[in-house]
N, C-alpha and C positions, 0 to 999 in steps of 0.2 A: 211609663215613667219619663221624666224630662231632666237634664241637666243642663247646666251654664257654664262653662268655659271659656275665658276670655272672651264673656261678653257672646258668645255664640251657641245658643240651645240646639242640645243634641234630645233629641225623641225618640222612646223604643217602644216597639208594640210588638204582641205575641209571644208564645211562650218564652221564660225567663226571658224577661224582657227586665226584671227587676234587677240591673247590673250589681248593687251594693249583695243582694242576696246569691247573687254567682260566683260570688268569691273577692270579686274587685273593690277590698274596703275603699282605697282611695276616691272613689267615685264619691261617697257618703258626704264631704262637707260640699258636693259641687249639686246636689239635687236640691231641685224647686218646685214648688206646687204646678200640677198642671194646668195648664193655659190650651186648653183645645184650637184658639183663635190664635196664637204668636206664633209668629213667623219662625222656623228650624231653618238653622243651618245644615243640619243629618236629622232626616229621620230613618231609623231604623228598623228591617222588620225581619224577625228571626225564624220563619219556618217554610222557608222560600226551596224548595228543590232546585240546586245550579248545578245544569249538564254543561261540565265544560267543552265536550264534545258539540255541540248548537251553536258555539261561537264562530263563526265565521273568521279565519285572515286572524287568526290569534297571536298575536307576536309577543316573543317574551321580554321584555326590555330587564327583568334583576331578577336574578335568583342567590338564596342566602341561605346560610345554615341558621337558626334560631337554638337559645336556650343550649350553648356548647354543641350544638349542632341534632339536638334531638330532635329536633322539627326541621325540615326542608321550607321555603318561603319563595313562594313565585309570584311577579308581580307581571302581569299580561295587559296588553292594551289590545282592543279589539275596534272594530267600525264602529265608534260610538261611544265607546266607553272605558272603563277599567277592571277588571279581574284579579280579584288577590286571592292565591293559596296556600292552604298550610296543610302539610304533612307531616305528621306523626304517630306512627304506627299504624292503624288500621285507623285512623280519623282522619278525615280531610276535611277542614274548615273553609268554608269557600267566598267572597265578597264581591258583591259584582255592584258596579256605579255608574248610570250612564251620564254621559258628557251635558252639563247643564240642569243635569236632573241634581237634587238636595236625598234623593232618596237610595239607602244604602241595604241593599237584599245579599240576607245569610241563610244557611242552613242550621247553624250552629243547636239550635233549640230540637235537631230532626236526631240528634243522637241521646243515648241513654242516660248520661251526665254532662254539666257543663265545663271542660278543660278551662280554668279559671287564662292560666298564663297562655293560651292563644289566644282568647278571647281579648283578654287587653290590649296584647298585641296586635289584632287583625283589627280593633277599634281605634288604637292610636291610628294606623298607617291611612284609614278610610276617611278620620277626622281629618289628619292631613291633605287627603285628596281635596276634602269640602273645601277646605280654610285659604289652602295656597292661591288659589285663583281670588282669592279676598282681601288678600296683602295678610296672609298672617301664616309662620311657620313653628312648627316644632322644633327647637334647635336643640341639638345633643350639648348639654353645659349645665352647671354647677349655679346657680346664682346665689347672692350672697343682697342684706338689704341693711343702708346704713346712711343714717341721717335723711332717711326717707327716698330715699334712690337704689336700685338695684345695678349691679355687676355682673355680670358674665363672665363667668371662668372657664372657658375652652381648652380643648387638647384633645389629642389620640386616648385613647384607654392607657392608663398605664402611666400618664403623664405629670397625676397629681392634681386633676382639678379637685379631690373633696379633701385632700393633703392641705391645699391652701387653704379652700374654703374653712377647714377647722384651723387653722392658724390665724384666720380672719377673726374668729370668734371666741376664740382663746387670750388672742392679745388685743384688738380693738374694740376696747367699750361699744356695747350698742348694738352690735351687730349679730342679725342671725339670719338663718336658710329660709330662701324659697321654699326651691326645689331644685333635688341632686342629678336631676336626669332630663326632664323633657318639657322646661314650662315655655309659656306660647307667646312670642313677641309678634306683636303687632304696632301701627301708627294709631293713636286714641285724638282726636281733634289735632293733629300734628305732630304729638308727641309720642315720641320711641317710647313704647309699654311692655314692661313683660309681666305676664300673667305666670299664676301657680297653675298647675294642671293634677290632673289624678295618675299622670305617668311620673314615678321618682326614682326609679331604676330601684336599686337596694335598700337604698334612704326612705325609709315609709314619713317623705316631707307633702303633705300632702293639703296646702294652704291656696285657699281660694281668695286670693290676695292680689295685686296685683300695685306697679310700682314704676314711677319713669323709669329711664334707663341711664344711668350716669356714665355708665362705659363698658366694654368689651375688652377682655385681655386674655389673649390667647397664650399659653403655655408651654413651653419647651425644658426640658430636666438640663441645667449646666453645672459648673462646678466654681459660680457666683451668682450674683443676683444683678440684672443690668435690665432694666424697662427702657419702651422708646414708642412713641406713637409712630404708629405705619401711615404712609400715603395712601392715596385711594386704590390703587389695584389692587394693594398687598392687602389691603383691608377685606376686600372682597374675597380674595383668595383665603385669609387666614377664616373667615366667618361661612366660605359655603362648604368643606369638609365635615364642619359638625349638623349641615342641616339634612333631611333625607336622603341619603343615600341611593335607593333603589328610585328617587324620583330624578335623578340625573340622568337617565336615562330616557326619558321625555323633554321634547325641547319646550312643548306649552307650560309644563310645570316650573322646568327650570328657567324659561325666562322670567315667570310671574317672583318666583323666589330672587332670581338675580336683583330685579326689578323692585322687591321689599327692603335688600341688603342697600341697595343705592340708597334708597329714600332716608333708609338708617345711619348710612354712615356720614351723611350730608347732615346730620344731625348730630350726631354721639360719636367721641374718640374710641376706636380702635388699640390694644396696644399689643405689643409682643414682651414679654416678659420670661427671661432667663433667669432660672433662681434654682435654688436649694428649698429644699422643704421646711424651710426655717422663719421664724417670725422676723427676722431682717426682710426677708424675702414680701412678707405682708404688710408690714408696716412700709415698705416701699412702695408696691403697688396703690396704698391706701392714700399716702402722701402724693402721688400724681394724681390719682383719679379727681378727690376731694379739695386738696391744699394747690393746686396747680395755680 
């Protein structure tokens, strides 16, 4: 099977390799007829035995609880490559990637049935290995698409980016969702791009669509509503918390990421926005992004 994501074809071969039929409907508008000859960005191949005991000098750089902690998440860097594991209960889903290689070996296909919610899991984090060395990240946010431009809504959990985002589309004519969770911003001939992805968190938003980027505005709960475009540090700083996490912990990834964020903010405003969960609050941010 093959898919397209931002512009980058992901390939799977061998058992359930048919991801839409493993559970992962989102996948369903991003598949494409297959192309034996075009170039992957991932290919995928699911019935690969990985002895994480073989790996040589295994170092752990992020371990996470997943799914309220019912899965364990270890992300390993070894001489050459990358190791991702997931535990949960008597499953251990395994992904191994070496350094330069496009090719991404799983076990996943070697057990009884396919755990749907690790599997998209252990494919988002593997896409993300491929893509960041590419200029292009999974950033954790909310996007929102109006007058033919995409928004980025940022923040911690908890902070209200799909609060706004339905306040956006409540009270501003026009406007509707990406994607609530994970779409993929890249540079497209210059231009800051965010792509729909098949990761949407809770929001089954799952649009293979893709949009410049008009702006960024990161999030914080106060008890008014006050926006401000940020300088370049604070920009950087407000925009690398929501992008991988457990890739922080690699300096190759994170400079390549740091190094996306520059490219981005030398292009598209930044903002920081203190508000109430209220349509003053959106009608605010919408009147700087667009009317500035």
């Amino acid at each position: 099977m093959e898919y397209i994501v931002a512009q980058y074809r992901i390939r799977t071969s061998g058992k359930d390799s048919d991801i839409v039929a493993c559970g992962i409907r989102g996948f369903a508008p991003f598949a494409v007829e297959i192309e034996p000859e075009a170039e992957a960005t991932m290919e995928l191949t699911s019935e690969c035995r990985v002895d994480k005991s073989a790996y040589a000098e295994l170092v752990e750089l992020s371990s996470f609880g997943f799914e309220e902690d019912l899965a364990q998440c270890t992300l390993y860097r070894y001489q050459g490559g990358y190791l991702f594991e997931m535990v949960k209960g008597d499953v251990a889903y395994m992904f191994t990637k070496e350094d330069g290689s496009n090719v991404v070996r799983s076990n996943y296909a070697l057990f009884e049935s396919v755990d749907a919610s690790l599997l998209r899991f252990g494919l988002w984090l593997m896409f993300g290995l491929c893509i960041v060395p590419l200029g292009a990240i999974a950033i954790h946010s909310s996007v929102l698409v109006k007058d033919g431009g995409a928004v980025l809504c940022l923040g911690e959990s908890g902070t209200g980016k799909s609060t706004h985002t339905r306040l956006w589309r409540e009270h501003i004519e026009g406007t509707t969702l990406l994607n609530d969770d994970s779409p993929i911003i890249r540079l497209v001939d210059g231009v800051p791009t965010a792509f729909g992805s098949p990761w949407s968190g809770k929001t089954p938003c799952y649009r293979n669509l893709s949009f410049p980027i008009r702006g960024f505005i990161r999030l914080s709960q106060a008890p008014y509503n006050k926006i401000h475009r940020l300088p370049v540090l604070n920009a950087i700083g407000a925009l690398l918390p929501s992008c991988p996490p457990a890739f922080a912990y690699d300096d190759a990834l994170q400079d390549s990421i740091c190094d996306t964020l520059s490219d981005m903010i030398s292009r598209v405003p930044v903002f920081h926005l203190e508000c109430l969960p209220d349509a003053a609050a959106a009608e605010l941010s919408y009147n700087t992004i667009f009317r500035r």
